[in-house]
C-alpha positions as CSV (number, residue, x, y, z in Angstrom):
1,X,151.2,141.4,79.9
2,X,148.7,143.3,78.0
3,X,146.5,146.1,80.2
4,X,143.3,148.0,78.3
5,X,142.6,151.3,79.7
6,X,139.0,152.8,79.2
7,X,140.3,156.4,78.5
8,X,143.8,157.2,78.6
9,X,143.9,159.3,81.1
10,X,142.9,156.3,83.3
11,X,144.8,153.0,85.0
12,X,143.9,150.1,83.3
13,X,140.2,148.6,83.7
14,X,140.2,147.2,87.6
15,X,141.3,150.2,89.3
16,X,138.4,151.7,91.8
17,X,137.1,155.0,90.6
18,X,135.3,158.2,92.6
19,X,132.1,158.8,91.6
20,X,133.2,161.9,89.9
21,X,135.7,160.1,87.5
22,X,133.4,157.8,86.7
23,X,131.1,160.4,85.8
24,X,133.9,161.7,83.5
25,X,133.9,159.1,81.5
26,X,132.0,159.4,77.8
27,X,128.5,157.4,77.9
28,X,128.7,153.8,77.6
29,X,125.4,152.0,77.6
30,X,127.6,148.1,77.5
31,X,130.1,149.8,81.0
32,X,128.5,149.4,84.3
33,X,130.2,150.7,88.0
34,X,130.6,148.0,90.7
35,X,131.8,149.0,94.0
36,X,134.0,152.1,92.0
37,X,135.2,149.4,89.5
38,X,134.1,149.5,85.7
39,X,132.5,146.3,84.7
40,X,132.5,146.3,80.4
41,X,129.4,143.7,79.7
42,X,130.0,141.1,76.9
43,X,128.4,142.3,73.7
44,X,124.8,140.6,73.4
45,X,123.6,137.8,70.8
46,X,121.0,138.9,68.3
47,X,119.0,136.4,70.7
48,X,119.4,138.2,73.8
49,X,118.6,141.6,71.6
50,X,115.8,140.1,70.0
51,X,113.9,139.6,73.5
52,X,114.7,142.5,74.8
53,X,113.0,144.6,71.9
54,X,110.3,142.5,72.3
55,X,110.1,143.0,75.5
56,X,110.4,146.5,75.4
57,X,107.7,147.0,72.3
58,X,105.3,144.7,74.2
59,X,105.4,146.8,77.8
60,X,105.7,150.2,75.1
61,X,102.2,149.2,73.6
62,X,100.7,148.0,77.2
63,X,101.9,151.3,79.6
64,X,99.8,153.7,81.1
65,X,100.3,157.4,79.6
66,X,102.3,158.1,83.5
67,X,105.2,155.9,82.5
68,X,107.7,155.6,79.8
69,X,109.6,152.5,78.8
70,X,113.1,152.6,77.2
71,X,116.5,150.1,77.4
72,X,119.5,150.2,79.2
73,X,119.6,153.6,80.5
74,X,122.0,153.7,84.0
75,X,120.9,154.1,87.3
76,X,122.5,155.1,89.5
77,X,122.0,152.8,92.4
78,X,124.7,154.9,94.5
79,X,127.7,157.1,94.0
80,X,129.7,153.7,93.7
81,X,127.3,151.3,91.9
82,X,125.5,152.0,88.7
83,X,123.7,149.5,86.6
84,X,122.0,149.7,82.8
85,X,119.0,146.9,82.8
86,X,118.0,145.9,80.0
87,X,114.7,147.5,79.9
88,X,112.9,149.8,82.2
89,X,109.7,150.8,83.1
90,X,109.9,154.9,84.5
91,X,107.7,157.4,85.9
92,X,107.0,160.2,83.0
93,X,106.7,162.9,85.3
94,X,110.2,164.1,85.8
95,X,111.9,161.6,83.0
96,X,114.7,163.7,80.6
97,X,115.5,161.9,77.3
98,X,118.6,163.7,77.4
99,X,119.9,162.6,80.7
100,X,121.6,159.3,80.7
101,X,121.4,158.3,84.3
102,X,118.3,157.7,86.8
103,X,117.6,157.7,90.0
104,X,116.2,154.5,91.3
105,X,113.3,156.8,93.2
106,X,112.4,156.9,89.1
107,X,112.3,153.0,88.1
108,X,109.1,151.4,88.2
109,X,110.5,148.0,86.9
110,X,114.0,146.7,85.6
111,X,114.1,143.9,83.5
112,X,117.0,141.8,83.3
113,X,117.4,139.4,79.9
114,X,119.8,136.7,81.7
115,X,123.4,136.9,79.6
116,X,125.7,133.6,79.5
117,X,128.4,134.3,81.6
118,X,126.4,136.8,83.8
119,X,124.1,134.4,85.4
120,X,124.9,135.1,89.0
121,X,124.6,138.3,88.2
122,X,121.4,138.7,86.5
123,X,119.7,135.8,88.9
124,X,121.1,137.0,92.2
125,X,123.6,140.2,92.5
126,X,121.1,142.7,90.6
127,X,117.7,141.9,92.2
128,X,120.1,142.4,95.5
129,X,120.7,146.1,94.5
130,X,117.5,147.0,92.7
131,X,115.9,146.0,96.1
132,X,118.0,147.5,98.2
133,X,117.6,150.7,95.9
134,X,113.6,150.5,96.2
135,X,112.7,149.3,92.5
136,X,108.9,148.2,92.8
137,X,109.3,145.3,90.7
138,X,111.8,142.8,88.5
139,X,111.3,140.9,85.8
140,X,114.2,138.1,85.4
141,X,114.3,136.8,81.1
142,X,115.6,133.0,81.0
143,X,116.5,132.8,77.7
144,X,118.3,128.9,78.0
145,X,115.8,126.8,75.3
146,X,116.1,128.4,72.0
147,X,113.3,130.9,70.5
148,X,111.2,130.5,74.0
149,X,111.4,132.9,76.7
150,X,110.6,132.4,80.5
151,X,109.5,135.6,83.1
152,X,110.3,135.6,86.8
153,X,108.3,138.7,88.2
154,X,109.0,140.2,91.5
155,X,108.1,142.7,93.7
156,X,108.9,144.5,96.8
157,X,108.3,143.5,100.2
158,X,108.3,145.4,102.9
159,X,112.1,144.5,103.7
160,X,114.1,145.8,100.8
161,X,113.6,142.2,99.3
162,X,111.9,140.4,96.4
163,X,109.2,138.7,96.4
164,X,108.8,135.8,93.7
165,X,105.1,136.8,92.4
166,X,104.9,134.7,89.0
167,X,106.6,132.3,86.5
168,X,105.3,132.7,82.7
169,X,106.0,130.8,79.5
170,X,104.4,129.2,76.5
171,X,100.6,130.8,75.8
172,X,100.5,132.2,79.2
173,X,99.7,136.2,80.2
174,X,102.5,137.7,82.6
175,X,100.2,138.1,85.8
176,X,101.9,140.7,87.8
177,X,101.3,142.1,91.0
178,X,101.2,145.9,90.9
179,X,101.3,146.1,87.1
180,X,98.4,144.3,85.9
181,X,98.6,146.6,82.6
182,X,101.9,144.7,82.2
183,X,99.6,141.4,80.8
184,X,102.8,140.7,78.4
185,X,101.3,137.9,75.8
186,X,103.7,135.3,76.1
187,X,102.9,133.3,72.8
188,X,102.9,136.7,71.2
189,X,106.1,138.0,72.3
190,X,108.0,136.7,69.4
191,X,106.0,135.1,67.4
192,X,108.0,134.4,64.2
193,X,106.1,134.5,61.3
């Protein structure tokens, strides 16, 4: 039987880590921690990377001078569970380019691009946490048709839950609740010419 270790001073990928091992470990933007086990994410399609820069350019151009937009930078969620959306949406004040973890209390919105085999994941497991962590809003990418992009926006409620506030595609403008700068063009967003 063949084992992979992430660092070889380490037990094989599976074995629960503390919080302080994990933080050990060298950076690793494609590595997330689930309940104290590593999690290595499937390296992305030129697709799936294709929407998030655009998405990331688009909400760059659109944000207000108090927030910063960047791409799967960690949160840490708890001592136990960290997470690397694909993009972000973070408050300036107090934001270190040369940290590599956040605080949730830091997130404005996380946007997940949903991956083929991490479905559940991206549709149901994350909102969970970002919720329960008190991210504002998610965005949720579909990216099943080819070239064409769908955005599920939700916000907060008052019960550590999301709220489904919007469904975009085709010509529409992403309408969100709470980040009406974010008026994402949809038949802009990547428009191949």
């Amino acid at each position: 039987m063949t084992t992979f270790a992430i660092a070889p001073s380490y037990e094989p990928i599976g074995r629960v880590l503390t919080a302080d091992e994990y933080d050990a470990l060298p950076e690793n933007a494609r590595r997330e921690l689930v309940d104290g086990v590593v999690h290595v994410m499937a390296t992305p399609t030129p697709w799936h990377q294709e929407v998030v820069d655009a998405v990331k350019a688009a909400l760059a151009r659109m944000a207000p001078r108090q927030f910063r937009v960047t791409r799967e930078i960690e949160i840490r969620l708890s001592d136990l569970a960290r997470r690397n959306p694909d993009v972000l949406v973070v408050r300036a004040d107090g934001f270190n380019r040369r940290v590599a973890s956040l605080r949730p209390e830091q997130v404005v919105l996380a946007v997940e691009v949903v991956s083929p085999g991490l479905e559940s994941t991206d549709r149901e497991v994350k909102p969970l946490q970002y919720a329960r962590a008190g991210i504002a809003h998610y965005w949720r990418i579909e990216t099943d048709t080819p070239y064409q992009v769908e955005i599920h926006t939700y916000r907060l409620d008052g019960e550590q839950r999301y709220a489904h506030t919007g469904t975009f595609a085709g010509e529409e403008h992403v309408a969100a609740p709470g980040l009406e700068w974010a008026a994402v063009n949809m038949a802009e967003l990547l428009d191949e010419d």
